[in-house]
C-alpha positions in Angstrom: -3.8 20.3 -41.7 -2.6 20.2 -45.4 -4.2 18.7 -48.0 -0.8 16.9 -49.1 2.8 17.0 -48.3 6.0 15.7 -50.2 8.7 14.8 -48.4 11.9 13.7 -48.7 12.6 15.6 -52.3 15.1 17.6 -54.5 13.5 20.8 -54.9 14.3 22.5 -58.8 14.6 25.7 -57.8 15.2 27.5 -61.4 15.5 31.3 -60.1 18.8 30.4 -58.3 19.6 27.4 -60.3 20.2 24.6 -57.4 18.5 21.9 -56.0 17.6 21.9 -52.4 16.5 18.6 -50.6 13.4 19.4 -48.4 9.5 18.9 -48.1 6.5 20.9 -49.8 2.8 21.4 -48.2 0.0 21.8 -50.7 -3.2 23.2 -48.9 -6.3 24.5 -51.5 -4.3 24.2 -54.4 -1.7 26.0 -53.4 1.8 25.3 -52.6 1.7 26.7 -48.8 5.1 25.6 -47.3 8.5 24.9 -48.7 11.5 23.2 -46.9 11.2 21.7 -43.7 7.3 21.0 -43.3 6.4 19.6 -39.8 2.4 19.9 -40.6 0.5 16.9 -40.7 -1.1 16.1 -43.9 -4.2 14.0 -45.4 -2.0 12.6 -48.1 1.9 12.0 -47.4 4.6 11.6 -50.7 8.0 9.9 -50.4 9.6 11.5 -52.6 12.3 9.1 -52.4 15.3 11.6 -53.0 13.9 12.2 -56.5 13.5 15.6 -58.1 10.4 17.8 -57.5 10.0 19.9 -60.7 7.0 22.7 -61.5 4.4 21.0 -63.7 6.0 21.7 -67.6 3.8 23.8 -69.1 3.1 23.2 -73.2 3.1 26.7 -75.0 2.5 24.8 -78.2 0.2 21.6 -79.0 -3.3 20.8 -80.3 -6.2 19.4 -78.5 -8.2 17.1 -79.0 -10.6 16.7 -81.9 -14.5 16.2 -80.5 -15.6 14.6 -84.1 -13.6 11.3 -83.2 -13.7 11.7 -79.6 -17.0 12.1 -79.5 -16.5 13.3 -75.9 -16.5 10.1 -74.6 -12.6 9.5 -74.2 -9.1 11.4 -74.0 -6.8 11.6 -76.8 -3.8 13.9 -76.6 -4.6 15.0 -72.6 -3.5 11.8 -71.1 -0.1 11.5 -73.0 0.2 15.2 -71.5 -0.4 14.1 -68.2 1.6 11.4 -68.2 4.6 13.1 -69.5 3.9 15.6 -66.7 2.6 18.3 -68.5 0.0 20.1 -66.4 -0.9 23.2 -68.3 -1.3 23.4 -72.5 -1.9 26.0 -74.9 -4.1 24.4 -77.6 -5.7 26.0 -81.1 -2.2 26.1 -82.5 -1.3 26.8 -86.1 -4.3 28.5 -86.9 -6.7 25.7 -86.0 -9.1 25.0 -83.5 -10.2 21.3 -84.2 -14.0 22.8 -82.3 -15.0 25.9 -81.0 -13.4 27.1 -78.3 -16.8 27.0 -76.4 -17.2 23.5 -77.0 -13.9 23.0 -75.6 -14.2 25.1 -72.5 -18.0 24.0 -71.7 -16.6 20.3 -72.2 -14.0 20.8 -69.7 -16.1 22.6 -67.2 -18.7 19.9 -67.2 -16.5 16.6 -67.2 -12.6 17.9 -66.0 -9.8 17.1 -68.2 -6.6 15.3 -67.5 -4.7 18.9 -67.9 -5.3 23.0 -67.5 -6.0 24.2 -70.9 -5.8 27.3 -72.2 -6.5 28.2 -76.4 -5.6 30.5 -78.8 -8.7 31.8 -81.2 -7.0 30.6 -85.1 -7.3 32.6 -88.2 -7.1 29.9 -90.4 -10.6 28.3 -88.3 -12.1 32.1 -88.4 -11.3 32.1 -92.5 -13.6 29.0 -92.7 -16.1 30.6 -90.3 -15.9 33.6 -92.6 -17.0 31.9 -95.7 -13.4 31.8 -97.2 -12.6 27.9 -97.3 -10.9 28.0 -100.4 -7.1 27.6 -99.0 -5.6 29.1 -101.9 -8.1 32.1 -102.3 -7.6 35.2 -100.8 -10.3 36.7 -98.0 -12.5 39.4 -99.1 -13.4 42.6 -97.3 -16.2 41.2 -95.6 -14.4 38.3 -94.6 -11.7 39.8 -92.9 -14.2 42.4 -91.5 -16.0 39.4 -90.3 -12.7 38.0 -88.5 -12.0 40.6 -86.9 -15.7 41.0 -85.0 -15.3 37.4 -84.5 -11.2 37.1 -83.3 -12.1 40.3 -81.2 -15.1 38.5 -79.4 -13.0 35.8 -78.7 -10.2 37.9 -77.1 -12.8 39.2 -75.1 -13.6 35.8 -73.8 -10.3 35.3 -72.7 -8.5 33.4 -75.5 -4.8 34.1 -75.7 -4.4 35.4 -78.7 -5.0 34.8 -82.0 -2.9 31.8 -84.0 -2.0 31.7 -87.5 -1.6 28.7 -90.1 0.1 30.8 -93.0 2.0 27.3 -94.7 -1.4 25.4 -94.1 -3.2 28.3 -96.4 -1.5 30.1 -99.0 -4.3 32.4 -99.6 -3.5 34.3 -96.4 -1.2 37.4 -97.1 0.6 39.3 -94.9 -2.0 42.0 -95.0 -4.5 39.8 -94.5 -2.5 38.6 -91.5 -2.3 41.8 -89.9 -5.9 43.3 -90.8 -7.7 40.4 -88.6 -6.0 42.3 -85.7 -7.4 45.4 -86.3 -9.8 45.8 -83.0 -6.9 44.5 -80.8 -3.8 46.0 -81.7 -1.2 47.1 -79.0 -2.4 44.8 -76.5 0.6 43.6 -75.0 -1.4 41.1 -72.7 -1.9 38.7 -75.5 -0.2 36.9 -77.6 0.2 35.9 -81.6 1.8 32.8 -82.9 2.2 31.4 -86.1 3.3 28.0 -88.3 5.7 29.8 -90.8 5.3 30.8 -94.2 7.7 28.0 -95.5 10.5 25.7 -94.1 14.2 25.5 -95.6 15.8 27.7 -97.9 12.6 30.0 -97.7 12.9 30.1 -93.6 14.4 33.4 -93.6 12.1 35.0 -95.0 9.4 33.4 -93.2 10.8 34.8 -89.8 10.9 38.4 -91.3 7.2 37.3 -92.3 6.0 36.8 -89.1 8.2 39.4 -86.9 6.3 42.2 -89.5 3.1 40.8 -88.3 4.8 41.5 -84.8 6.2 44.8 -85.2 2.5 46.5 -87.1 0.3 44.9 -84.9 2.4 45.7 -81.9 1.5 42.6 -80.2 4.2 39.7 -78.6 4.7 37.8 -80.9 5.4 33.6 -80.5 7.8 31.9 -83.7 5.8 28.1 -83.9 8.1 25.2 -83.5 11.0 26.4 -85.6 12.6 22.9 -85.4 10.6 22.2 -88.5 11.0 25.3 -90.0 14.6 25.9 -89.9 16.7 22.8 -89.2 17.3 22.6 -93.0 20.6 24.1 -92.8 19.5 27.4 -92.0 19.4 26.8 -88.0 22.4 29.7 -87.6 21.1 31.8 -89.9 17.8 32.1 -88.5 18.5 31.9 -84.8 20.7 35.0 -85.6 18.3 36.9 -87.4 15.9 36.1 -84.6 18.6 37.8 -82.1 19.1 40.7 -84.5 14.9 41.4 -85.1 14.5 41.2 -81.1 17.9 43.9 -81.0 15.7 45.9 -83.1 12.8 46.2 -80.3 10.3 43.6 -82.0 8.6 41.3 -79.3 9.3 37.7 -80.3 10.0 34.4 -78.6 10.1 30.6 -80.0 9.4 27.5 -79.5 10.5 23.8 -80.5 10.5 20.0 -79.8 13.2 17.6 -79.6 12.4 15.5 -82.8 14.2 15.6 -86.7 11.0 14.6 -88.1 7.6 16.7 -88.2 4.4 15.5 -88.4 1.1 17.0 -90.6 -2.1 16.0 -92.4 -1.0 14.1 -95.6 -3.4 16.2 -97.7 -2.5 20.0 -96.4 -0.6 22.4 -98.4 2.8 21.1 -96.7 2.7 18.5 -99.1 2.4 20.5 -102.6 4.3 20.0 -105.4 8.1 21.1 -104.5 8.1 19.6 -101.3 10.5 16.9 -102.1 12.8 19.2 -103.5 13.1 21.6 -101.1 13.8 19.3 -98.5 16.2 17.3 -100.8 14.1 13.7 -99.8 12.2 11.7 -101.4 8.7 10.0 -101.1 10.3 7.5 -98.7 10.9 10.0 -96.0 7.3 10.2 -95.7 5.7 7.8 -92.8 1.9 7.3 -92.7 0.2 6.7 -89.1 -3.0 5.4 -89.7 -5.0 2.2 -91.3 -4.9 0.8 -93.5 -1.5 2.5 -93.7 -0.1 2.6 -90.4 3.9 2.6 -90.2 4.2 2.6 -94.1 6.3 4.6 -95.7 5.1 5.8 -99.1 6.4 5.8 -102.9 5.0 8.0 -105.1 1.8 5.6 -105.7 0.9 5.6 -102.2 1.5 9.1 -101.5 -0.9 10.5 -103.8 -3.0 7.9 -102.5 -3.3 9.4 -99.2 -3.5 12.3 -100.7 -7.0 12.4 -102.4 -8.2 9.2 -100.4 -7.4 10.0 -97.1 -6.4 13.6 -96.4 -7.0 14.4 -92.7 -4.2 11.1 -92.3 -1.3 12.4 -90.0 1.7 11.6 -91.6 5.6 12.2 -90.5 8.1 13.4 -92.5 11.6 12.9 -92.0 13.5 15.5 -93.0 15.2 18.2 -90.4 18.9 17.7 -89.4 18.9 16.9 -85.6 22.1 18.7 -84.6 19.8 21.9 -85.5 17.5 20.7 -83.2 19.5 20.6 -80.7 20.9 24.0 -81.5 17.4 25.7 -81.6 16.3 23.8 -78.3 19.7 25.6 -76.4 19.0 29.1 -77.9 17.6 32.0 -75.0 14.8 32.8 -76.7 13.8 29.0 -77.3 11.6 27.3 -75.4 10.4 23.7 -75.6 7.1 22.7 -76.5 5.6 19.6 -78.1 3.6 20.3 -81.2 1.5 17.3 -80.0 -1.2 16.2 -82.3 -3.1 12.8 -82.4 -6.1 11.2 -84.6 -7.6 8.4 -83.2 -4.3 7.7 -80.7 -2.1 8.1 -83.9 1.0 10.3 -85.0 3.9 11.5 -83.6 5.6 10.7 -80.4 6.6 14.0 -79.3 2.7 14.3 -78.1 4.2 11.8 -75.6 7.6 12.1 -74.7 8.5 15.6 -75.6 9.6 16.4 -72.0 11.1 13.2 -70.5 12.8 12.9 -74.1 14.7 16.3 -73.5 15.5 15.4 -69.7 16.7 12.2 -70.2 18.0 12.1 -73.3 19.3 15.6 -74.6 20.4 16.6 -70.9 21.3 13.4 -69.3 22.5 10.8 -71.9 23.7 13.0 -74.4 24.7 16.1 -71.9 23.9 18.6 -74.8 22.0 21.2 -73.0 22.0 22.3 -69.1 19.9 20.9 -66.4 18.6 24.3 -64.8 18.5 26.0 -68.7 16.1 22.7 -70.1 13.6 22.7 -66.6 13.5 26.6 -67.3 12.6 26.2 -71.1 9.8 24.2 -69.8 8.3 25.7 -66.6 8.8 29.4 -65.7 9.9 30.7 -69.2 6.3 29.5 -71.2 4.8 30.7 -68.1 5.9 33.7 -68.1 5.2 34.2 -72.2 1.7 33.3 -70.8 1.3 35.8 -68.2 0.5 33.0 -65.8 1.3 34.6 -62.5 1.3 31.6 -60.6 2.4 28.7 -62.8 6.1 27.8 -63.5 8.1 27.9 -60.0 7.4 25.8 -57.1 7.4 29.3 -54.3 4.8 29.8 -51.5 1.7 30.9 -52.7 1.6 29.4 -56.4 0.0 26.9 -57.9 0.6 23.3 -57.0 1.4 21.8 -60.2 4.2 19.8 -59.3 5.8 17.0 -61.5 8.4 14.4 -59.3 10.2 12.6 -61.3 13.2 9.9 -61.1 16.3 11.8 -62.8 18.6 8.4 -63.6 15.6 6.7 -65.2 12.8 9.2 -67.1 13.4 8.7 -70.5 10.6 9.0 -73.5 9.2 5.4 -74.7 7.0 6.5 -77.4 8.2 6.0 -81.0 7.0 6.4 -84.5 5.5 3.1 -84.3 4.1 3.3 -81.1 3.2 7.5 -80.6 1.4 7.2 -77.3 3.3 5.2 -74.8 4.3 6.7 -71.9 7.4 7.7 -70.6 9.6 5.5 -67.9 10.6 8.0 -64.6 7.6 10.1 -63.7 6.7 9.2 -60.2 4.0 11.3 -60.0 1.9 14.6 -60.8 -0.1 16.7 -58.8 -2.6 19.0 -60.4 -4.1 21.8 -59.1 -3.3 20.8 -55.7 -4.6 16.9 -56.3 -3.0 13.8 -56.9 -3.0 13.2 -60.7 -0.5 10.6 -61.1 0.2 7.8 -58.5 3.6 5.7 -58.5 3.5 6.3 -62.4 0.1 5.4 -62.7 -2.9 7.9 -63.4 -5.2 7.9 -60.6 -7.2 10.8 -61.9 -7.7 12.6 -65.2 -10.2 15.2 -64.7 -8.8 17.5 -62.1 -7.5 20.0 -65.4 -9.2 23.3 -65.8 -10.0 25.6 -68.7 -8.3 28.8 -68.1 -9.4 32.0 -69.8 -6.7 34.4 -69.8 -6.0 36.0 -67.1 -7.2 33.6 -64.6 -4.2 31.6 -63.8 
């Protein structure tokens, strides 16, 4: 007997690009039958003619932070969940907000409302190092110190190693590349890395970050470019990306559907020169938090936040959304989030990143295909991930299975409001289990911790 059958669905199949109406069984976690399933099961889905889609895996977001959690609730997880999202790729941008340890342990003890896996980030192993001076180089110890400690963590199966270059200035291209010293070649992991610095200096921050590629000899993953690039540089960049990949460097990229980005108010994004290299002024900056929540700032208040409250999340809008759009239909452009909450505040693409590009970049707006959006967000991260099972709904893989109602899933959240969930997902099935009922979450601790390799 199967543990749970669908029936009566559209089955995405994204290697042949149709959709084929049928039935799934799901037995041990598995997906163990595909099209016409006569097996009885424990647990029976109607479907209802809507489409059954691989979970959409998240190459790109940040978990959440223990400190305000204090492990007694879910932040950033839920609004994953209820997007359906069912695996993540956390310690982005050259932070982890706690050891990865923590954050595995955590998960194995209590369950999490999503599969997580995490990157090891350079700018968390500076800090660990000694070096927590931003704007100060590392010394030789230091970086001898990172790499002991980025190897070690490599070894324990995190994915790679991230990088935070535009978060601390100190860093240097050298420095960038010398942390990588004990793990060089290794063509099972992965790098990534928030960019130098947006705009006019894009370019250059691209040719930054393949060089990193190309001497460490390691794949190589170009952060959310959406903010990095959709300054007026979009073309430009996306065809120097084509050119540097021509040239046998291993890169890939990644973006969310959004013109605005969103950052701590006191980071080095923020530095003097900001304003004018985006061409905006202090008004295009949007704080998310009290006693400032959905304020946008003048000068006063901005250097307010500044000193008084630095760890704020703030948005910024400033990209050109035609560019977005441009990135998000590129090849070698996948979609991922860039989620990141404090205290259930900050931007909505932790929350309707995926039903916002369904609904409204493929349906409403028809500006990018069907099969090409589904694949940017299932099999292709997958597959960046070495996740041998994850990303296709075929006999034998994983059953992490979003349904969802085509005519209706749309993203809800807004700036305002950054963690409502989206209209149209019916439901999500994790791991094999029943995660999401009807649109309502039934269960948010069926999510693993994945070291790499294992899924």
């Amino acid at each position: 007997m199967l543990d749970v059958k669908i029936v009566n669905g559209k089955i995405v199949d994204i290697e042949n690009r149709r959709i084929t109406e049928g039935d799934i069984g799901i037995n041990e976690g598995k997906i163990a039958e595909i099209g016409s399933v006569s097996s009885e099961a424990k647990e029976v889905i109607d479907a209802k003619g809507n489409y059954i889609s691989p979970g959409f895996v998240d190459i790109h977001m940040h978990e959440e932070d223990f400190s305000l959690t204090k492990k007694q609730e879910y932040d950033i997880s839920e609004t994953m969940l209820n997007m359906g999202v069912t695996t993540c790729v956390v310690g982005n941008c050259g932070n982890n907000r706690q050891s990865i340890d923590e954050l595995a342990g955590f998960i194995n003890e209590k369950g999490n409302p999503v599969n997580y896996m995490s990157y090891i980030g350079h700018n968390y192993l500076r800090n660990i190092a000694g070096n927590e001076d931003i704007y100060k180089k590392s010394t030789k110890e230091q970086i001898s110190k990172m790499q002991a400690l980025a190897y070690e963590a490599i070894n324990n199966g995190a994915v790679g190693i991230s990088y935070g270059l535009e978060y601390c200035p100190g860093i240097d291209t050298d420095e960038a590349i010398e942390i990588t010293k004990e793990i060089q070649g290794r063509k099972d992991l992965l790098l990534a890395a928030h960019y130098r610095k947006d705009s006019k200096f894009a370019l250059d921050a691209i040719r930054e970050m393949a060089t990193i590629g190309k001497e460490t000899e390691i794949p190589f993953q170009i952060s959310h470019l959406s903010s990095c690039s959709a300054f007026g540089n979009m073309t430009e960049a996306l065809n120097l990306i084509d050119d540097l990949v021509k040239s046998g460097i291993d890169l890939s990229v990644d973006a969310y559907p959004y013109a605005a980005f969103s950052t701590f108010i006191g980071s080095a994004v923020f530095d003097e020169g900001c304003f004018e290299l985006w061409n905006k002024s202090y008004d295009s900056i949007m704080l998310t938090e009290d006693p400032f929540k959905g304020v946008f700032c003048d000068k006063e208040l901005f250097e307010k936040a500044r000193k008084e409250y630095p760890k704020m999340l703030a948005v910024a809008y400033v990209m050109n959304e035609e560019e977005i759009v441009e990135a998000l239909n590129h090849p070698l452009v996948m979609v991922a989030s860039d989620g990141i909450y404090r205290n259930h505040s900050g931007h909505p693409r932790g929350a309707g990143t995926f039903p916002r590009v369904i609904g409204h970049y493929v349906r409403d707006k028809k500006l990018m295909d069907f099969y090409d959006a589904i694949y940017k967000m299932t099999y292709m991260p997958a597959k960046r991930l070495n996740l041998r099972k994850k990303g296709l709904l075929k006999e034998g893989y994983d059953a992490d299975i979003v349904i969802f109602n085509y005519d209706t899933i749309i993203d809800k959240a807004t700036f305002q409001e950054p963690q409502l969930k989206p209209e149209g997902i019916d439901h999500v099935i994790l791991n094999g289990r029943l995660a999401v009922k009807q649109g309502n979450k039934i269960n948010n601790t069926l999510g693993r911790y994945y070291k790499r390799g294992e899924a």
